[in-house]
Backbone as JSON, one array per atom type, in Angstrom:
{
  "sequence": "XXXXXXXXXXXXXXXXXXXXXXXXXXXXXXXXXXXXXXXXXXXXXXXXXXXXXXXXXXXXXXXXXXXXXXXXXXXXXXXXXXXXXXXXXXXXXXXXXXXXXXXXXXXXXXXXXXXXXXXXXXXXXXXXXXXXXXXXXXXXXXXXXXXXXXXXXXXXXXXXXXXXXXXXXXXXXXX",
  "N": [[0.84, -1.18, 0.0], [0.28, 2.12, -0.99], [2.27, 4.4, 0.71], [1.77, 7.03, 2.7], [2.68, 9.41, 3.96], [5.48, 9.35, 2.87], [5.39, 9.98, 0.46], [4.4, 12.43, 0.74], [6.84, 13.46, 2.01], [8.14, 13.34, -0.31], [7.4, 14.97, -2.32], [7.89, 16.99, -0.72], [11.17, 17.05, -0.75], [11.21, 16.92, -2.99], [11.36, 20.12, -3.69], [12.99, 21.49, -2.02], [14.95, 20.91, -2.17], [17.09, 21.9, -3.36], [18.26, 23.46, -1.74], [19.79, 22.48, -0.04], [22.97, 21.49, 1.13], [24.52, 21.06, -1.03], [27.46, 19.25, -2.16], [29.41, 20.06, -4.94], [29.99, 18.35, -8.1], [31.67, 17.31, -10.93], [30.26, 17.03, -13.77], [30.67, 14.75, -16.53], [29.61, 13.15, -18.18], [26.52, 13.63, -19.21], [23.8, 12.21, -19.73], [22.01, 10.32, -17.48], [21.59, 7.03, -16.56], [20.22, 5.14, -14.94], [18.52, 2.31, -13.47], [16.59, 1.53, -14.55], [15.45, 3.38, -16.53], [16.59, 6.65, -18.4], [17.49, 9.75, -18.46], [18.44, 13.02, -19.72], [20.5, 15.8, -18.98], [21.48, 18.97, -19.02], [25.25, 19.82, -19.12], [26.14, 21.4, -17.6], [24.95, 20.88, -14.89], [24.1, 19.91, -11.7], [24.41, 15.85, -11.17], [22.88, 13.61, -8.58], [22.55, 10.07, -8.25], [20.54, 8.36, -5.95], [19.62, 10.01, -3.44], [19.01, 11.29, -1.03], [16.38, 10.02, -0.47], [15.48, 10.36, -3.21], [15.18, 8.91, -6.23], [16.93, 9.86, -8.47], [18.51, 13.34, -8.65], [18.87, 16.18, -10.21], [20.6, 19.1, -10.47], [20.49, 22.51, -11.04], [23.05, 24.71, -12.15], [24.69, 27.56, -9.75], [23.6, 30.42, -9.81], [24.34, 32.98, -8.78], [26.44, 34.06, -6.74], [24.77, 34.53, -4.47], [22.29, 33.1, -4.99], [19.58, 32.16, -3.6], [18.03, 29.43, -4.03], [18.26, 26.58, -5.88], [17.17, 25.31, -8.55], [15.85, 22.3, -9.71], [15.67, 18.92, -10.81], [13.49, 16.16, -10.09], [13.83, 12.38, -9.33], [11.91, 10.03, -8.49], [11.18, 6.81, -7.46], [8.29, 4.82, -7.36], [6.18, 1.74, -6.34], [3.14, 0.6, -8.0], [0.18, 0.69, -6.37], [-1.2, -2.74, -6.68], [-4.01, -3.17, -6.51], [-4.96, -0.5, -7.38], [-6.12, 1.74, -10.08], [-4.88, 3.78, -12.62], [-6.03, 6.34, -12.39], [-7.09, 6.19, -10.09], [-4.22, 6.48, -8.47], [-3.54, 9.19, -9.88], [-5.73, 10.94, -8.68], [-5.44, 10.6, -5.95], [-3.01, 11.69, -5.64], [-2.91, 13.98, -6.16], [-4.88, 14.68, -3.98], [-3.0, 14.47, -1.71], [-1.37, 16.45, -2.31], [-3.2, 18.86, -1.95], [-3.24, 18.77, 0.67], [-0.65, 18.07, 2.21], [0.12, 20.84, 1.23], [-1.75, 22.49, 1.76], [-2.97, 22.92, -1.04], [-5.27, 24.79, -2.88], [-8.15, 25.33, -4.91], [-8.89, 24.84, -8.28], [-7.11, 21.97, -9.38], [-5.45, 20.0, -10.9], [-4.17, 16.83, -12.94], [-3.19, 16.78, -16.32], [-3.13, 15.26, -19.44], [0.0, 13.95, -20.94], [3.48, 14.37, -22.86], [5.89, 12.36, -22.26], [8.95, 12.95, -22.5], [8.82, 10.28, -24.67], [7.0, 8.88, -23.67], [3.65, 8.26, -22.51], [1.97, 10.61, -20.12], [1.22, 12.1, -17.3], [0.69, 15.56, -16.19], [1.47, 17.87, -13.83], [0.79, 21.59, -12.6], [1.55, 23.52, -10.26], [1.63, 25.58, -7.4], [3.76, 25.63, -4.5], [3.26, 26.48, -0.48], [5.86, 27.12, 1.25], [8.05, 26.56, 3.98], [10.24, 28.48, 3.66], [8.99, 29.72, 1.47], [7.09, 30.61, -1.1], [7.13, 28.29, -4.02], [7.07, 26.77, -7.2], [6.15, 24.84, -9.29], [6.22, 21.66, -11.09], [5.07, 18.47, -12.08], [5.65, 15.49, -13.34], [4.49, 12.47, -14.19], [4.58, 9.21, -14.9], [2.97, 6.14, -15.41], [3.93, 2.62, -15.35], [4.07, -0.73, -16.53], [3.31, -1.17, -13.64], [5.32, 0.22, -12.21], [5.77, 3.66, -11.15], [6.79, 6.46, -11.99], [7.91, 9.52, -10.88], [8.24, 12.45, -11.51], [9.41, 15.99, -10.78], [9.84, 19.09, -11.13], [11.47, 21.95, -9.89], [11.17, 25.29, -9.34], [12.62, 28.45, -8.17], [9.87, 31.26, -7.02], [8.98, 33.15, -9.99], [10.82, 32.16, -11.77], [10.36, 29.73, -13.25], [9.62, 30.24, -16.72], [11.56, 31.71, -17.47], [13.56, 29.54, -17.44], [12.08, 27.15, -18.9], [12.54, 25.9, -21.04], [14.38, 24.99, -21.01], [14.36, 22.98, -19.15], [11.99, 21.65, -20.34], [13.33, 20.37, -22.38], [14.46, 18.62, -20.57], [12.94, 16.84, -19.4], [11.89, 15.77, -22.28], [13.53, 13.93, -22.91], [13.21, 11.42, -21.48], [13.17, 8.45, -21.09], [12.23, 4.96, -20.75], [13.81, 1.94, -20.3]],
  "CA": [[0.0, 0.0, 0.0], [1.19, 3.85, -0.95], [2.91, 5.3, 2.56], [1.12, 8.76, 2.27], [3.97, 10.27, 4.9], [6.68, 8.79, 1.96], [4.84, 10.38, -0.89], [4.44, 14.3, 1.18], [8.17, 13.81, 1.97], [9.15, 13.17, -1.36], [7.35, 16.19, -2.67], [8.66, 18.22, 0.29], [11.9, 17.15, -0.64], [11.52, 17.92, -4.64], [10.87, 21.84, -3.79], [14.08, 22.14, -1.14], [17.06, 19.81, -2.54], [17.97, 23.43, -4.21], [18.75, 24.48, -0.55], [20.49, 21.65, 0.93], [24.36, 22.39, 1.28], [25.1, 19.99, -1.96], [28.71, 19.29, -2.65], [29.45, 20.26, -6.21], [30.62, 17.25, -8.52], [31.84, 17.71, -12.49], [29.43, 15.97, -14.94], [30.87, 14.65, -17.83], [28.27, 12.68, -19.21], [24.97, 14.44, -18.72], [23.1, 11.12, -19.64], [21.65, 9.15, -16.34], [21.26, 5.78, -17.41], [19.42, 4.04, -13.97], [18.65, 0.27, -13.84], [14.86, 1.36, -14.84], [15.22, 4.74, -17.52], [16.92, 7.32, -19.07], [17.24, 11.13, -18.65], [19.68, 13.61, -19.86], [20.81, 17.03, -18.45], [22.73, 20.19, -19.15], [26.76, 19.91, -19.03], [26.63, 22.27, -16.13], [24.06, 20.09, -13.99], [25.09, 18.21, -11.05], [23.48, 14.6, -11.21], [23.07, 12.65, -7.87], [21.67, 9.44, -7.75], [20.08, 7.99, -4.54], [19.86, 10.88, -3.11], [17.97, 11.48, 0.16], [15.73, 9.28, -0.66], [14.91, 10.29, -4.08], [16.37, 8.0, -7.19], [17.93, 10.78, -8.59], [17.96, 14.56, -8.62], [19.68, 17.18, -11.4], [20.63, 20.45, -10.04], [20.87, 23.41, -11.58], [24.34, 25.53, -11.2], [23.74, 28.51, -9.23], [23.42, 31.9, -10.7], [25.38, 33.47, -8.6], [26.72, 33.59, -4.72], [23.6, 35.16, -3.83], [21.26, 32.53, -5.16], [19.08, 31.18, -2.74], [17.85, 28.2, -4.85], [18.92, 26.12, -7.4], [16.17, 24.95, -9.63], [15.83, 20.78, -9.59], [14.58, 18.24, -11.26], [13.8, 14.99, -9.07], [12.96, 11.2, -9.51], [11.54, 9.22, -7.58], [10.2, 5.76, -7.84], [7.34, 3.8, -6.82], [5.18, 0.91, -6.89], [1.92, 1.24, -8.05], [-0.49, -1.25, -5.55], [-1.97, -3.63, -7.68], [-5.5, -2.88, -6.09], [-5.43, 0.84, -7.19], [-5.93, 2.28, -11.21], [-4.04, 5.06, -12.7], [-7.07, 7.13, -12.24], [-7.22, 6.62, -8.6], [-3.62, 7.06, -8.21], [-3.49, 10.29, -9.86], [-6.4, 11.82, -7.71], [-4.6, 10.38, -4.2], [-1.61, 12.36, -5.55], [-4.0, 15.74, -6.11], [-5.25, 15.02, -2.06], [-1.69, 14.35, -0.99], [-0.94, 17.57, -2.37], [-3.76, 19.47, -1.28], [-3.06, 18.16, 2.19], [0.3, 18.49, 2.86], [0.26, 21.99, 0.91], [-2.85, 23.84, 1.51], [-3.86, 23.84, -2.09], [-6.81, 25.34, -2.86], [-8.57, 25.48, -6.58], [-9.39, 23.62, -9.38], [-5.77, 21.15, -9.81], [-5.46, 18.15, -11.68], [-3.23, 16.21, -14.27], [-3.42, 16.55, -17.91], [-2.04, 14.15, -20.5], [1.13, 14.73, -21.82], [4.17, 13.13, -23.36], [6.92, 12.72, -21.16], [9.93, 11.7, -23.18], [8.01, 9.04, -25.26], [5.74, 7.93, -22.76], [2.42, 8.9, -22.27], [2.15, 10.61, -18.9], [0.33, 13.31, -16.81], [1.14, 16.72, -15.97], [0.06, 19.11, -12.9], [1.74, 22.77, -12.06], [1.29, 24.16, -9.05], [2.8, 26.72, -6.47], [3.49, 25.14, -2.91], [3.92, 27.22, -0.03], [7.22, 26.47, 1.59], [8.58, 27.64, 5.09], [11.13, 29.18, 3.03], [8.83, 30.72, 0.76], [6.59, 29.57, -2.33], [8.24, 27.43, -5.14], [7.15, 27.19, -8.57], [6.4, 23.2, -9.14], [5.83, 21.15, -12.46], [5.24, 17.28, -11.53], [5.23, 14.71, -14.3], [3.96, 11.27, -13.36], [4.75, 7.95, -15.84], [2.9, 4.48, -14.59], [4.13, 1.67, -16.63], [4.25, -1.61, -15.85], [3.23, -1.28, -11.92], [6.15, 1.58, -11.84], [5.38, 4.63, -10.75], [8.07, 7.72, -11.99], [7.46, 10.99, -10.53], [9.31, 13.57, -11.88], [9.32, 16.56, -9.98], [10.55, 20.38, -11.84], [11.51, 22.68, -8.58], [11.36, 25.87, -9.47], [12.06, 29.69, -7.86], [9.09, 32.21, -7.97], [9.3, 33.79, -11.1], [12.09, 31.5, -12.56], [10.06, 28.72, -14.03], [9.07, 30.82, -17.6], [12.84, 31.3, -17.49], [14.04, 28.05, -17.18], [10.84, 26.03, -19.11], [12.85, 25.67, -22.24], [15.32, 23.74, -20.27], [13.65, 22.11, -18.28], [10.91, 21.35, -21.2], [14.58, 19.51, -22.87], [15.39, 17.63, -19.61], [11.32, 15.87, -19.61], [11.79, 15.06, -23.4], [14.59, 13.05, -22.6], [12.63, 10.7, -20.44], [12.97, 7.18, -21.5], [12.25, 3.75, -19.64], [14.68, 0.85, -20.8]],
  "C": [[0.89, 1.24, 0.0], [1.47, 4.2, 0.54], [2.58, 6.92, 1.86], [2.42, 9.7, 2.88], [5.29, 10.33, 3.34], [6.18, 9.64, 0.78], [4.81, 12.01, -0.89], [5.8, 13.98, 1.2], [8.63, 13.94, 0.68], [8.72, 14.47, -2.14], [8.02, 17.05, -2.53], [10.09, 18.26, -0.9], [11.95, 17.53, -2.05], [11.79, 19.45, -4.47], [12.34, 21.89, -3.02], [15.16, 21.4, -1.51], [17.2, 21.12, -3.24], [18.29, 23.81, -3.43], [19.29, 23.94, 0.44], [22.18, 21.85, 0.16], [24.55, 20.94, 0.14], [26.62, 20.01, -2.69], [28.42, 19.29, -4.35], [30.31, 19.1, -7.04], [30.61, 17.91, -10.27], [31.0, 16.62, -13.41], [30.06, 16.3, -16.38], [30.31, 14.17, -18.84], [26.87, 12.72, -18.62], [24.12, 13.3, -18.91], [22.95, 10.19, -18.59], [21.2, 7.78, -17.47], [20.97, 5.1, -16.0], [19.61, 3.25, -14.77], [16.88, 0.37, -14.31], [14.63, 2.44, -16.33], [16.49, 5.85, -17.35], [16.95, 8.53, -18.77], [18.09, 12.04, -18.67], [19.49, 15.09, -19.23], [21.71, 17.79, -18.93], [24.13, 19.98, -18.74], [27.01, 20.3, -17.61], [25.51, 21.96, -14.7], [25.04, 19.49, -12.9], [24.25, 17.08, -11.16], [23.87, 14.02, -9.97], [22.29, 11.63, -7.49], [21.65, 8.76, -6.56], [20.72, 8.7, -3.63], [19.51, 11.79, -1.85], [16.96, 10.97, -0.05], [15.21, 9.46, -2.09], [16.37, 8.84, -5.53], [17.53, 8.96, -7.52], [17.32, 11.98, -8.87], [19.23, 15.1, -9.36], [19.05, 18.67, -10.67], [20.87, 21.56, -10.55], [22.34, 24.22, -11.0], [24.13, 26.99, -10.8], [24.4, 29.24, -9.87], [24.04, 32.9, -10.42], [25.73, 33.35, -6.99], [25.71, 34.06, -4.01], [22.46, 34.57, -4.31], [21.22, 31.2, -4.18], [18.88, 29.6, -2.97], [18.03, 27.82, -5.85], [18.11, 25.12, -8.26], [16.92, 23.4, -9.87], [15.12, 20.31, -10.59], [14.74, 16.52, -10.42], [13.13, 13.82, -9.5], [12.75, 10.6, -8.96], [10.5, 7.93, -7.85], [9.34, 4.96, -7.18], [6.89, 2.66, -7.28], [4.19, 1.2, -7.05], [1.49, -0.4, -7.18], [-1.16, -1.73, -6.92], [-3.79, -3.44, -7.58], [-5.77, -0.84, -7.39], [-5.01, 1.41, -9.25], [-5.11, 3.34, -11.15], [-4.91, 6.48, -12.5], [-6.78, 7.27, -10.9], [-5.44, 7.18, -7.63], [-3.37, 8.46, -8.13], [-4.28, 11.1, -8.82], [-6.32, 11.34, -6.35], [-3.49, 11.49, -4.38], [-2.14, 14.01, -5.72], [-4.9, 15.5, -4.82], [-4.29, 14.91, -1.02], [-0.96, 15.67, -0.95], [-1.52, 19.05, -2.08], [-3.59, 19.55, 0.33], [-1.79, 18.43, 2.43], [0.82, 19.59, 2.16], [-0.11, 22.91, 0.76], [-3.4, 24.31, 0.01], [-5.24, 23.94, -2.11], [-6.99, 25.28, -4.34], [-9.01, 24.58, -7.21], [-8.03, 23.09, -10.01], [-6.22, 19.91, -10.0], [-4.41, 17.78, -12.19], [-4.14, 16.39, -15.27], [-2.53, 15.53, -18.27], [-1.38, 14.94, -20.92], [1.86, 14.05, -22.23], [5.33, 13.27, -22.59], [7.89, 11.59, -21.57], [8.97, 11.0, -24.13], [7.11, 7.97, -24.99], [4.91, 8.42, -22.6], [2.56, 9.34, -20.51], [1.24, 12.25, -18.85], [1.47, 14.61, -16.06], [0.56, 17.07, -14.57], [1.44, 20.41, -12.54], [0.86, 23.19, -10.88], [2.28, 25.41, -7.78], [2.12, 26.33, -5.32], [4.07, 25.87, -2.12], [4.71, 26.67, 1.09], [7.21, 27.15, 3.14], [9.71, 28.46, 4.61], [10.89, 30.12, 1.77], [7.57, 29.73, -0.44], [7.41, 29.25, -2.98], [6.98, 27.43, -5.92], [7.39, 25.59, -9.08], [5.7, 22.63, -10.37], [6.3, 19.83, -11.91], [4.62, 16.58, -12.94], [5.29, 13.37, -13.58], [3.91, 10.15, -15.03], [4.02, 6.9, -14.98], [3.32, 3.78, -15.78], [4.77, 0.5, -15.45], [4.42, -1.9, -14.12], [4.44, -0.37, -11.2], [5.36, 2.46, -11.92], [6.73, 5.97, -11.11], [7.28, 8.53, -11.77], [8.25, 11.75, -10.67], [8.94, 15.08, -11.7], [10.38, 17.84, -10.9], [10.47, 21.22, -10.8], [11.39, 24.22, -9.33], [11.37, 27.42, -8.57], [10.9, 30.06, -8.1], [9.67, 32.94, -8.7], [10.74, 33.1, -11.6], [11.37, 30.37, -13.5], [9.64, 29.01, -15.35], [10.66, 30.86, -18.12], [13.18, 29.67, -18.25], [12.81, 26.32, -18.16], [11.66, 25.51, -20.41], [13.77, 24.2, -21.72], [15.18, 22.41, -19.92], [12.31, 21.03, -19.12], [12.05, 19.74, -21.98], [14.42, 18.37, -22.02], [14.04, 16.4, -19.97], [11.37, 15.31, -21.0], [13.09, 14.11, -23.53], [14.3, 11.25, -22.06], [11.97, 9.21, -21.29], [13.07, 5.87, -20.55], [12.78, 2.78, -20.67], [13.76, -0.09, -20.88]]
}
């Protein structure tokens, strides 16, 4: 069964790995290649997989010595239960996020293509103790996997940064 606690943390932790003291490493080959999928990054990314609990997370390089956050992108994998459709997943993951983020409105997923997989969308702005963030969550099920791919963004940086970041999601292949 989904661990609801495991599912808010992993959110949480999409929006703030831009503000944890992350040693800086040189990427020479921007291509992750996991034991499950695929996803490439910018030259000037850091890539770390298994990572505080996420699979892996791509960091943006900061902007300058006075940037607070550093714009993410995070993966994280699940099982899907066998009891529960992709329908009912998605709308647990739009009351998981109402719930441990105070949203309010009319939020959902759309279809989209993510990489070459069919997959759902949702944007949203969660408010942080450090502030709002600026959040684009793509969601793959396939084969009783679960990818959640998680776009962190500053306020007012994600319009910026969508081109990029639009790159990193079309990347997104399962082996």
């Amino acid at each position: 069964m989904m661990n609801r606690k495991r599912t808010v943390f992993v959110l949480f932790f999409c929006f703030v790995a831009g503000l944890l003291g992350c040693g800086r490493r040189t990427v020479q080959n921007t291509l992750f290649e996991g034991n499950e999928y695929v996803l490439e990054f910018p030259a000037s990314w850091e890539v770390k997989s298994h990572f505080q609990g996420a699979d892996l997370v791509g960091i943006s390089p900061s902007e300058s010595p006075d940037d607070q956050f550093r714009e993410n992108v995070t993966v994280v994998l699940e099982n899907m239960p066998a009891s529960m459709t992709d329908h009912e997943y998605l709308d647990l993951s739009v009351s998981q996020l109402r719930e441990g983020f105070g949203l309010t409105g009319d939020i959902g997923f759309t279809a989209v293509s993510v990489g070459h997989m069919a997959g759902h969308h949702i944007h949203y702005v969660a408010e942080m103790q450090q502030g709002p963030m600026d959040n684009d969550a793509y969601i793959v099920i396939h084969d009783g996997a679960v990818y959640v791919i998680t776009c962190a963004h500053a306020i007012g940086k994600r319009e910026g940064l969508k081109s990029t970041m639009d790159g990193i999601i079309a990347t997104f292949d399962i082996k």
